[in-house]
N, C-alpha and C positions, 0 to 999 in steps of 0.2 A: 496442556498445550495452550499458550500466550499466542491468540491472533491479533493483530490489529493493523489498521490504515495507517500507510503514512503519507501524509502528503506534502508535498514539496512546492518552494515558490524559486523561482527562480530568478537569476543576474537577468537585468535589461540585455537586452541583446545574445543570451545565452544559449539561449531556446535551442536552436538547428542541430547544434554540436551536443547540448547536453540533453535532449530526445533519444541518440543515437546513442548514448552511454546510460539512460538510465533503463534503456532497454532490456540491460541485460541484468536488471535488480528488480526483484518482485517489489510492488508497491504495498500488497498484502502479505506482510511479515505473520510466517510463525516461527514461534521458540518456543523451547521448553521451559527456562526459567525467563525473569525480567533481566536479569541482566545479558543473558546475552540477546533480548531486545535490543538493551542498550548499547549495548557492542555493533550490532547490525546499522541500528540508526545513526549511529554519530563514524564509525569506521569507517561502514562500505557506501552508506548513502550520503550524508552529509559531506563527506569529504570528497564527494566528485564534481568535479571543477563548475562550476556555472552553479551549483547549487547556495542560494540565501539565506534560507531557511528553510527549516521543517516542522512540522504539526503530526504527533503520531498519535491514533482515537486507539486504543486498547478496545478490544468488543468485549462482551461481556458472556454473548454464546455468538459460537460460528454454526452456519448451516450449512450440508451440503449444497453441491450444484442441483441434485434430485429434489430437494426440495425447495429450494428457490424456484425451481423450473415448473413444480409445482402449485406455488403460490401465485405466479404470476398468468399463471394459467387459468385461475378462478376466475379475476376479472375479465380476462380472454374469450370464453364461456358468455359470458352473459351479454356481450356485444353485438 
């Protein structure tokens, strides 16, 4: 499984209307293979209106929520 960030920049003045529509597109893509990354990225997200550009970081490993929730909980702890 192919996780990665995409993140998005958007049209001046886009913002209000294109919040409301990228809402209903995860910003952390998974896929099974790269191309239908690529398919996700350039289809369903780039081509929604007010979008400029996009930057998508591939990760390298994904970790659960458990232990994110975790990890952040060590510095928490020592507070």
């Amino acid at each position: 499984m192919i996780t990665a960030v995409v993140l998005i920049t958007a049209e001046k003045g886009a913002l209000p209307k294109l919040g409301e529509a990228l809402a209903a597109v995860d910003a952390m893509v998974r896929a099974r293979e790269h191309d239908e990354l690529a398919e996700i990225v350039t289809s369903r997200i780039a081509q929604v209106g007010g979008v400029a550009r996009t930057q998508t970081h591939v990760a390298f490993k994904a970790y659960s929520r458990h232990d994110l929730e975790a990890l952040f909980a060590i510095g928490a702890e020592q507070g």
